[in-house]
C-alpha positions as CSV (number, residue, x, y, z in Angstrom):
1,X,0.0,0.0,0.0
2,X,2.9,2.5,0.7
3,X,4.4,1.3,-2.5
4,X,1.4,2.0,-4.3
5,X,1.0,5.7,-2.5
6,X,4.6,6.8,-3.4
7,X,4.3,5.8,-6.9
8,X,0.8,7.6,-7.2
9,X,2.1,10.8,-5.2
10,X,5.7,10.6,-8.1
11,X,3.1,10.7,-10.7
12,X,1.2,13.7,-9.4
13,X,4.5,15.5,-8.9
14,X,5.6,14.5,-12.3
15,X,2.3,16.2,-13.4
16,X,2.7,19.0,-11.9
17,X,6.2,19.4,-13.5
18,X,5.4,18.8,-17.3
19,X,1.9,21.2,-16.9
20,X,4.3,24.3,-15.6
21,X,6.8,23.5,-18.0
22,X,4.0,23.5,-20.5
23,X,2.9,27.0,-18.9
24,X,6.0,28.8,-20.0
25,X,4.4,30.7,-23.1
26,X,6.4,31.9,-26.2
27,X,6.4,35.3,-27.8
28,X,7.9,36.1,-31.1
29,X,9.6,33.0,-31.1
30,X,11.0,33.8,-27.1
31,X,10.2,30.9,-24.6
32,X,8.9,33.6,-21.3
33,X,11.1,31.5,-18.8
34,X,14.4,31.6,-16.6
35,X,17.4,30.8,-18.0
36,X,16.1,31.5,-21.8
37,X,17.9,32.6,-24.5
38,X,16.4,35.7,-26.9
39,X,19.5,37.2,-27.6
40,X,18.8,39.5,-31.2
41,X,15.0,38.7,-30.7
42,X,12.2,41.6,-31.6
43,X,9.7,41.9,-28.9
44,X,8.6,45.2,-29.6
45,X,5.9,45.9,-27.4
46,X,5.3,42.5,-26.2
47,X,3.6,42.3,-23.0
48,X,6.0,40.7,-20.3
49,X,4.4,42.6,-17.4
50,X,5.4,39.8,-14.4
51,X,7.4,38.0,-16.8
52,X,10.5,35.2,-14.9
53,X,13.3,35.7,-16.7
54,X,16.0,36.0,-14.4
55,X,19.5,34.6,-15.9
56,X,18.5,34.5,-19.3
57,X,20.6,35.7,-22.7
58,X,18.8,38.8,-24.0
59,X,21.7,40.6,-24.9
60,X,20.7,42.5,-28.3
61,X,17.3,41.9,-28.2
62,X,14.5,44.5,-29.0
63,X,12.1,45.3,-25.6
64,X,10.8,49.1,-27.2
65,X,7.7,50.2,-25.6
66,X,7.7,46.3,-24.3
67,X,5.4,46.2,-20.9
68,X,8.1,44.2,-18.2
69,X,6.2,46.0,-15.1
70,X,7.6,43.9,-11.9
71,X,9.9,41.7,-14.1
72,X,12.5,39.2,-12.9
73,X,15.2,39.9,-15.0
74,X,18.1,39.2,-12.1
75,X,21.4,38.9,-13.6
76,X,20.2,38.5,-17.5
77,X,22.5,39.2,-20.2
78,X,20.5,42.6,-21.6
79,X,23.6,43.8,-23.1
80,X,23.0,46.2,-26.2
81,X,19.5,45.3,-25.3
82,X,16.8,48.5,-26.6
83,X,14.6,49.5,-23.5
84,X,13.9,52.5,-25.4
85,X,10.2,53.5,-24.1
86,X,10.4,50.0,-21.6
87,X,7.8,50.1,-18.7
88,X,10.0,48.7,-16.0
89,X,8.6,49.8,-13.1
90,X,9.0,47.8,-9.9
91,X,11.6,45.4,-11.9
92,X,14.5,43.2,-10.2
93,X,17.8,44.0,-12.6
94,X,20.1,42.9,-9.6
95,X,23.2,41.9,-11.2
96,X,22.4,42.5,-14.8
97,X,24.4,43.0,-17.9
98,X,23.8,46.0,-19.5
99,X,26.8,47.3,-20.5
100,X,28.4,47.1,-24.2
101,X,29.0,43.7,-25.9
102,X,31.8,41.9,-26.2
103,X,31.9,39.2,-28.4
104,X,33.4,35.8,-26.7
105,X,36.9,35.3,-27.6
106,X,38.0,33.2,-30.3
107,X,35.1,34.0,-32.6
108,X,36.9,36.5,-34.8
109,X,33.9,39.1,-34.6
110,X,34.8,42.6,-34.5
111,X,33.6,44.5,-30.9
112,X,31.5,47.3,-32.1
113,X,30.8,50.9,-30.4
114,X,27.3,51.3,-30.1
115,X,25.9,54.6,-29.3
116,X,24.6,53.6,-26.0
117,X,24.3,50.6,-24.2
118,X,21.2,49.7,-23.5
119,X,19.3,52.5,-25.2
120,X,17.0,52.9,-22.9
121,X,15.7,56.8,-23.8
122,X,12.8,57.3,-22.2
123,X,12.4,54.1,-20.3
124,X,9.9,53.8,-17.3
125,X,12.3,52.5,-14.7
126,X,10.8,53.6,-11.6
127,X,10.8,51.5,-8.3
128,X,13.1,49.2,-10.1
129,X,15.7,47.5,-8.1
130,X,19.5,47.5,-10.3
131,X,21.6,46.8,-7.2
132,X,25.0,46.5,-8.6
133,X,23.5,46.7,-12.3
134,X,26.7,47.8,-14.7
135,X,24.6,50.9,-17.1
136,X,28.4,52.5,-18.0
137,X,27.6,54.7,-20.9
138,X,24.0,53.6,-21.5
139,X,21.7,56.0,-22.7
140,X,18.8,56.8,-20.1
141,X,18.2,60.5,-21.4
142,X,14.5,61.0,-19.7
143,X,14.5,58.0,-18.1
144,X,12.0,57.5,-15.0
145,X,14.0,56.2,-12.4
146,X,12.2,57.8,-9.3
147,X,12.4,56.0,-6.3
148,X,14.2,53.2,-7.8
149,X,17.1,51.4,-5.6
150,X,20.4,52.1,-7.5
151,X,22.9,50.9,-5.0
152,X,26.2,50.1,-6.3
153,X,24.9,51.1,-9.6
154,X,27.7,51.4,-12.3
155,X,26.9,54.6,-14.1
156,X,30.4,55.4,-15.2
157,X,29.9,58.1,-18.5
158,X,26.4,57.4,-18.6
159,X,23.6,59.6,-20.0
160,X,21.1,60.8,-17.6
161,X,20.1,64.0,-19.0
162,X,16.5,65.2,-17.8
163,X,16.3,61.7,-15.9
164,X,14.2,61.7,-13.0
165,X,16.1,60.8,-9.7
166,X,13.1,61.7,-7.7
167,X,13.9,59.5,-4.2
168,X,15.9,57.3,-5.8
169,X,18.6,55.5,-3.6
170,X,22.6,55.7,-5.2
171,X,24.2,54.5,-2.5
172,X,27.6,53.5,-3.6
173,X,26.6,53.8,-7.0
174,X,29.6,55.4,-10.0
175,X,28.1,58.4,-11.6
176,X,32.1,58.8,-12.5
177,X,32.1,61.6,-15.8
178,X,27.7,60.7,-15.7
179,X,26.2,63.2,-17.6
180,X,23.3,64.4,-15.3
181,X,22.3,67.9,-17.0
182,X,18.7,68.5,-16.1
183,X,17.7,65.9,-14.3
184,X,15.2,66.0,-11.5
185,X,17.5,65.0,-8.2
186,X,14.6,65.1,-5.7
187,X,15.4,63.5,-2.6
188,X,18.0,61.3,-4.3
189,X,20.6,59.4,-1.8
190,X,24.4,59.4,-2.6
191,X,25.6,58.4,0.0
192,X,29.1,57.2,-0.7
193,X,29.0,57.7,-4.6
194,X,31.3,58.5,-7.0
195,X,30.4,62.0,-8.4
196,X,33.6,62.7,-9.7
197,X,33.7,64.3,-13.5
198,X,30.0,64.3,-13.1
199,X,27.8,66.9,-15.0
200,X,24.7,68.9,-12.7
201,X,24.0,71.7,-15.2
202,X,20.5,72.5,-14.9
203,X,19.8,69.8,-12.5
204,X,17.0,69.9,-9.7
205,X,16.6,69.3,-6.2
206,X,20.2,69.3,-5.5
207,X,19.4,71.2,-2.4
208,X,17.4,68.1,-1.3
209,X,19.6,65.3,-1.8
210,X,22.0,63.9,0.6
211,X,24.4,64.3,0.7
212,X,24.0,67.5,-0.9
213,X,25.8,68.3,-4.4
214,X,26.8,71.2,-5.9
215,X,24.4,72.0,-8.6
């Protein structure tokens, strides 16, 4: 009898494993999963909003206007990726890639020099979380990123201009040479970053962050 209620309980379990693999939908040809691979994909617009794809290979791919509200996207390969337009607020980038591409060794391609890396103009990145996310020269001109949590946050030579900073925590983060002209600083903690060579022109609600910058 114990036999027979161990192989029946396996069986259930084994169920319930094929019908959430069979669960994981696909979009554009992109299995919406962890650990998936999408790198050059087009999923403009697609809506992701919730979407588990934390660790995954997306560098390259096309997320314009794409809805990822409260996305998983923890330590995922969004290099090159185009957030241009992206909702992603309340997202988990901990960890992510989004620097500039560098093909792996031994393939013979040529590393190009993008404009930025992401592009992510315009992107809706408030009460995202990109602890320790590496944005070095990425293009967030206008991006929302009010009270999102930016600590550790590699912004070396990025484009922040007209960005809204509104409460957003950069705690340790590397605005090293960040251009920042215009953007709305509003109770923004920097704590123990790296402002050096960074541009304030125009920027506002320097009076308000701490610690306070000159503006």
């Amino acid at each position: 009898m114990q036999t027979f209620v161990k192989i029946l309980a396996l069986s259930l379990l084994v169920v319930v494993v094929l019908a959430g693999s069979a669960q994981a939908r696909t979009v554009n040809g992109c299995a919406i999963k962890a650990k998936t691979n999408c790198a050059r994909q087009d999923l403009h617009g697609a809506d992701l909003h919730g979407a588990v794809l934390h660790h995954s290979v997306l560098h390259h791919i096309n997320l314009r206007y794409a809805d990822l509200r409260g996305a998983d996207l923890r330590y995922a390969d969004l290099r090159e990726a185009d957030l241009h337009g992206a909702d992603l607020t309340g997202a988990n980038l901990r960890g992510a890639k989004l620097q500039y591409y560098t093909a792996p060794k031994g393939t013979g391609a040529t590393r190009q020099t993008p404009s930025c890396a992401p592009a992510c103009n315009g992107a809706n990145l408030s009460y995202a979380t990109l602890t320790n996310a590496v944005l070095t020269f990425a293009g967030l001109e206008s991006a929302n990123l009010s009270y999102a949590t930016l600590t550790g946050t590699d912004f070396n030579g990025a484009i922040l201009q007209s960005a809204n900073l509104s409460y957003a925590t950069l705690t340790n983060a590397n605005l090293f040479k960040a251009d920042l002209n215009g953007a709305i600083m509003n109770f923004a903690t920097l704590t123990g970053a790296n402002v050096n060579g960074a541009l304030f022109e125009g920027a506002t609600g320097c009076s308000t962050v701490t610690p306070t910058i000159p503006c």
